[in-house]
SESELO-168414 format. One record per residue (C-alpha): residue in one letter; residue number from 1; x negated, y, z. Coordinates in Angstrom, 1 decimal. Each point is the difference from the previous one (the first is absolute). Layout:
BEGIN
A, NUM, X, Y, Z;
...
# end
This chain:
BEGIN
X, 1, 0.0, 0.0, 0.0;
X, 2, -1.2, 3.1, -0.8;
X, 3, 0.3, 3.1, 2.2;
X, 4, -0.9, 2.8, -2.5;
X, 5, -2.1, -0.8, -3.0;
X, 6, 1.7, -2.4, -2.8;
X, 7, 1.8, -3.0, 0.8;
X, 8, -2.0, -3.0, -0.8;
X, 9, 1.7, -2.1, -3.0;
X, 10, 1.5, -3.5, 0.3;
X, 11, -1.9, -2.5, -0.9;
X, 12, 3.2, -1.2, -2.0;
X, 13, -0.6, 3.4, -2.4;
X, 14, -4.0, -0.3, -0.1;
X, 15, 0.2, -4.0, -0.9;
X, 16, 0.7, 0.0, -4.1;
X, 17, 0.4, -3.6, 0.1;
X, 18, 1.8, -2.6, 2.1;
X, 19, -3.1, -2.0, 0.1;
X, 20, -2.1, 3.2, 1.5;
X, 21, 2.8, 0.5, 2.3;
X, 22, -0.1, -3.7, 1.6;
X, 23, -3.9, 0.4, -0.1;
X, 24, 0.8, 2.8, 1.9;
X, 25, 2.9, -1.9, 2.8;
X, 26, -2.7, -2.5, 0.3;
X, 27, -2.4, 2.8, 1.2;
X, 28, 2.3, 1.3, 2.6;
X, 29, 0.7, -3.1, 1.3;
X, 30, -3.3, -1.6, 0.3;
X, 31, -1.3, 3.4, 1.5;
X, 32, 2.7, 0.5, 2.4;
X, 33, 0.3, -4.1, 0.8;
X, 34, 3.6, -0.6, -0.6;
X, 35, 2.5, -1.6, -2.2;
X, 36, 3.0, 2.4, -0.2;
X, 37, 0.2, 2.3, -2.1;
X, 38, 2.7, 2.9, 0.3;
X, 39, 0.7, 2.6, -2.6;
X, 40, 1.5, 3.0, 0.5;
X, 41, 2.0, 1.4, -3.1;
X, 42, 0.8, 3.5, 0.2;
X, 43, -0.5, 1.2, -3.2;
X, 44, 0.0, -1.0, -4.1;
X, 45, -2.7, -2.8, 0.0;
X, 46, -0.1, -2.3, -3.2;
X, 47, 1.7, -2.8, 1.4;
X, 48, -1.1, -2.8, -2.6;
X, 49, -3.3, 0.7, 1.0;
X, 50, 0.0, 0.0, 3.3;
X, 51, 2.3, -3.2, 0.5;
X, 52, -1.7, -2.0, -2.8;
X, 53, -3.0, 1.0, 2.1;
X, 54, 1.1, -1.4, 3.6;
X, 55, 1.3, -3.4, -2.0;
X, 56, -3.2, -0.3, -1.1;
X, 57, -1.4, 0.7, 3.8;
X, 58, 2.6, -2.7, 1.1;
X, 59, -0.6, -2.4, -2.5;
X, 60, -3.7, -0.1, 0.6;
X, 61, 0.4, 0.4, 4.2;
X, 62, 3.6, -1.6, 0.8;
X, 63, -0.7, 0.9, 3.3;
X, 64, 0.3, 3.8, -0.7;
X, 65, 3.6, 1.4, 0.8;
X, 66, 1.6, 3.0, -1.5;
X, 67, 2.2, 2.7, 1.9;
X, 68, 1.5, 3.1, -1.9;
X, 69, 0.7, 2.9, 2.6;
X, 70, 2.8, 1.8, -2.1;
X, 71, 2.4, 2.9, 0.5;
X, 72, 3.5, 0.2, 0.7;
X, 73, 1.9, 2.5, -2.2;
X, 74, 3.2, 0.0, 2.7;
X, 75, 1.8, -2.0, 3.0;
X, 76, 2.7, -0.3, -3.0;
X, 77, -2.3, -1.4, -2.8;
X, 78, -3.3, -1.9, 2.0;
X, 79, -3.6, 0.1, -1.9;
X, 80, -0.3, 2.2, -2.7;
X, 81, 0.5, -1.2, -3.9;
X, 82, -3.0, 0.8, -2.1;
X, 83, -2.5, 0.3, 3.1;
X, 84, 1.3, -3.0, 1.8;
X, 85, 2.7, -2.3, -1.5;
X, 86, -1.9, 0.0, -3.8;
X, 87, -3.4, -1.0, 2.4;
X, 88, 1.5, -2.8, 1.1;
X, 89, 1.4, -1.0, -3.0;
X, 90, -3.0, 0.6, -2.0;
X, 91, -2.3, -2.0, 2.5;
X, 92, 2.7, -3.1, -0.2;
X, 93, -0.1, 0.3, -4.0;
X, 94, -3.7, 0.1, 0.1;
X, 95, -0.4, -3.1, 2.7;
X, 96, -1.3, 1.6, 3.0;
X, 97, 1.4, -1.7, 3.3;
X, 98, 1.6, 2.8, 2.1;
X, 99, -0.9, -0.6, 3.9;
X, 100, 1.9, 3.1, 1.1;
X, 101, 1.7, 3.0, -1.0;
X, 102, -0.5, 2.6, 3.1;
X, 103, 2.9, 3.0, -0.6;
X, 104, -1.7, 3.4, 0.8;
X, 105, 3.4, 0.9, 1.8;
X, 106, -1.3, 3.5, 0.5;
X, 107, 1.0, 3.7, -1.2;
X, 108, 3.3, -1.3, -1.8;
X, 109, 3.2, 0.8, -0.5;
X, 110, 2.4, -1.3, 3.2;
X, 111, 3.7, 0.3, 0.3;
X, 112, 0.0, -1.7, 3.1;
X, 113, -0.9, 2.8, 3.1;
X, 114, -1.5, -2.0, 2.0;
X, 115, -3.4, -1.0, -1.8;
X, 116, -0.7, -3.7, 2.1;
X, 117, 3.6, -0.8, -1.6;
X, 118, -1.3, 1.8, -3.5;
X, 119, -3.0, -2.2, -0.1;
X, 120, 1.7, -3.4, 1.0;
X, 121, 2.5, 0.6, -3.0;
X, 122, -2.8, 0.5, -2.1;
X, 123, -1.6, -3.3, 0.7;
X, 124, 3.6, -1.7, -0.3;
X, 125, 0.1, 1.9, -3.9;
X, 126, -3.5, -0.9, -1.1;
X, 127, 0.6, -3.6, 1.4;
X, 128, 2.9, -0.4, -2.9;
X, 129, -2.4, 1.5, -2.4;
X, 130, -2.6, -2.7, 0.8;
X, 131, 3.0, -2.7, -0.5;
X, 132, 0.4, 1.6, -3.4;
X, 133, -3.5, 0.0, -1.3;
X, 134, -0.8, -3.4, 2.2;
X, 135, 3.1, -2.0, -0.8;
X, 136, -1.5, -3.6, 1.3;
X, 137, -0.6, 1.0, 3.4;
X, 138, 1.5, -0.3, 2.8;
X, 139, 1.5, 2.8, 2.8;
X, 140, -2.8, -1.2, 2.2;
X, 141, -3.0, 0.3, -2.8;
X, 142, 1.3, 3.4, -0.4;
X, 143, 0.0, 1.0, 3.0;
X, 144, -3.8, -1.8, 0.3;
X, 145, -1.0, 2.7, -2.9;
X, 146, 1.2, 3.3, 1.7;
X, 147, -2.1, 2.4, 1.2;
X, 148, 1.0, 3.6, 1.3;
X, 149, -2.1, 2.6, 1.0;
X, 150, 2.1, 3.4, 1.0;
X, 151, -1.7, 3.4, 0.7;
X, 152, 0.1, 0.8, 4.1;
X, 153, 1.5, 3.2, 1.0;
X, 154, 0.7, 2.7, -2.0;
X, 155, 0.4, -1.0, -3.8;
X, 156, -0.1, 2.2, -2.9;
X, 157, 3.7, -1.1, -0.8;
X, 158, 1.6, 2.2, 3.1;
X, 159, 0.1, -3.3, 1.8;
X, 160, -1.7, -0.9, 3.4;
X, 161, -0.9, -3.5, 1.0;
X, 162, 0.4, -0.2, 3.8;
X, 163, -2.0, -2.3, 2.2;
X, 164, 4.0, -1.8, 0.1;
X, 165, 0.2, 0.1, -3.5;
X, 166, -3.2, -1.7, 0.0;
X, 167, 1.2, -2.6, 2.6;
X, 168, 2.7, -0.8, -2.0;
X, 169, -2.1, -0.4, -3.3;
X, 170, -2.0, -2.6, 1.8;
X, 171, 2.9, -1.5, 1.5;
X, 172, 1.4, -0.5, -3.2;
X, 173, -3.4, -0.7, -1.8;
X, 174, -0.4, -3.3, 2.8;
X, 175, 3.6, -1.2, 0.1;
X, 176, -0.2, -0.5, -4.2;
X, 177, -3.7, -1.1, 0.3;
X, 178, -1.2, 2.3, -2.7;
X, 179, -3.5, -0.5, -1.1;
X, 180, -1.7, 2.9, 1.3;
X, 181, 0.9, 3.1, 1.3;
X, 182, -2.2, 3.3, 0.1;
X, 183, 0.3, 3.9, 0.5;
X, 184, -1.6, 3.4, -1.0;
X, 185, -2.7, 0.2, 1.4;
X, 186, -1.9, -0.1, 3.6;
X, 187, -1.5, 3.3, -0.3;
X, 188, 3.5, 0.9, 0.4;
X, 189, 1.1, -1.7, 3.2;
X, 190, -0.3, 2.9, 2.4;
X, 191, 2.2, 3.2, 0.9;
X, 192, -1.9, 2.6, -0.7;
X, 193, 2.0, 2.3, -2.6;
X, 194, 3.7, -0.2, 1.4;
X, 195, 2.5, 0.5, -3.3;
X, 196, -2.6, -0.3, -2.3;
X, 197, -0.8, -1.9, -3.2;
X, 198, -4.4, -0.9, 0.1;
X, 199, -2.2, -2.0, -0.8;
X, 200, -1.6, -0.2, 3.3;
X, 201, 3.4, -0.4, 2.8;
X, 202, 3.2, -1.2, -0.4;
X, 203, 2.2, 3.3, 0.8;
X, 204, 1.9, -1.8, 2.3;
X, 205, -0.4, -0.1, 4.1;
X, 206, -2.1, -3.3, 0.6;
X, 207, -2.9, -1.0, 2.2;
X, 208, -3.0, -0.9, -2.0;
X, 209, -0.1, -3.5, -1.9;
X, 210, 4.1, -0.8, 1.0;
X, 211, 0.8, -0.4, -3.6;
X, 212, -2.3, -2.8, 0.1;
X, 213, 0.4, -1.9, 3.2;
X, 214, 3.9, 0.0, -1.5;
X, 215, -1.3, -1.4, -3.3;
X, 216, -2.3, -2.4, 1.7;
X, 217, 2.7, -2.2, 1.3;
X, 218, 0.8, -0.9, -3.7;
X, 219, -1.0, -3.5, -0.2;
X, 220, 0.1, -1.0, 4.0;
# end
């Protein structure tokens, strides 16, 4: 991330081929030491390149998974169509085995008030999407390939996620058994700019790190 000079570009826009761009998967992984692999779409990438590209990583390491973090466009209407919903389909048509979709369900539109209750209708909406685009599995695999991670606090929307939204995000998140569940972002998890939108505190009244112990008991 860049704080003032130019943004570094993607690797998915510097790669001109999907064999430089798995060459270039492979690095990550082997440098970092993992096996997942989670891409983040939130702009125009060419698509055939980049899922050709992480068939090609899976082909050669089955081992690897693949997790889209993607939009939502509303409560209403789930993940976004060209920058999420035309991924997924893309990456099926192309052979790459989806692990999980994680559903950015940050700075969108609500029509619910209350944004706990926002976010949980969300994740019921993009759950029927994923029965669409994944017809042959079952309500449980779904629910195995869901991810959410929701902005703390203040969001750019109007909306504020309360540590009792947050409680009842995770209660949700562990009575479906969803596959992971994360938030924007730690540097954030402290109550140091009351009504505010930052990078740096949540804007809400908190004690340090209590977005995080309430996300911790996801899994437990």
């Amino acid at each position: 991330m860049s704080t003032g000079g130019p943004v570094a570009p993607y690797l998915e826009h510097v790669c001109s081929t999907a064999e430089d761009l798995a060459a270039a998967y492979k690095l990550l992984l082997d440098t970092v030491g993992t096996n997942d692999l989670n891409i983040v779409v939130e702009s125009p990438i060419t698509l055939s390149r980049m899922n050709t590209a992480l068939a090609l990583v899976q082909k050669e390491r089955p081992t690897v998974t693949v997790s889209f973090t993607l939009g939502i466009q509303s409560e209403e209407y789930g993940i976004t169509p060209t920058l999420g919903l035309l991924v997924l389909r893309d990456a099926i048509a192309r052979g790459v085995r989806v692990d999980i979709v994680n559903a950015m369900v940050k700075d969108f539109q609500c029509t619910t008030a209350d944004f706990g209750d926002c976010i949980v209708n969300t994740a019921v909406v993009v759950l029927s999407q994923l029965a669409n685009i994944f017809p042959d599995k079952s309500e449980e695999e779904l629910k195995r390939m869901l991810g959410l991670s929701p902005s703390i606090g203040v969001n750019f929307n109007g909306k504020t996620l309360q540590l009792a939204d947050a409680q009842k995000v995770v209660d949700w998140a562990k009575q479906n058994e969803i596959a992971q569940l994360a938030f924007w972002t730690i540097e954030r998890d402290n109550g140091g700019c009351p009504g505010m939108v930052s990078a740096y505190c949540s804007g809400v009244t908190q004690e340090r790190f209590d977005f995080t112990r309430i996300f911790q008991t996801f899994g437990k």
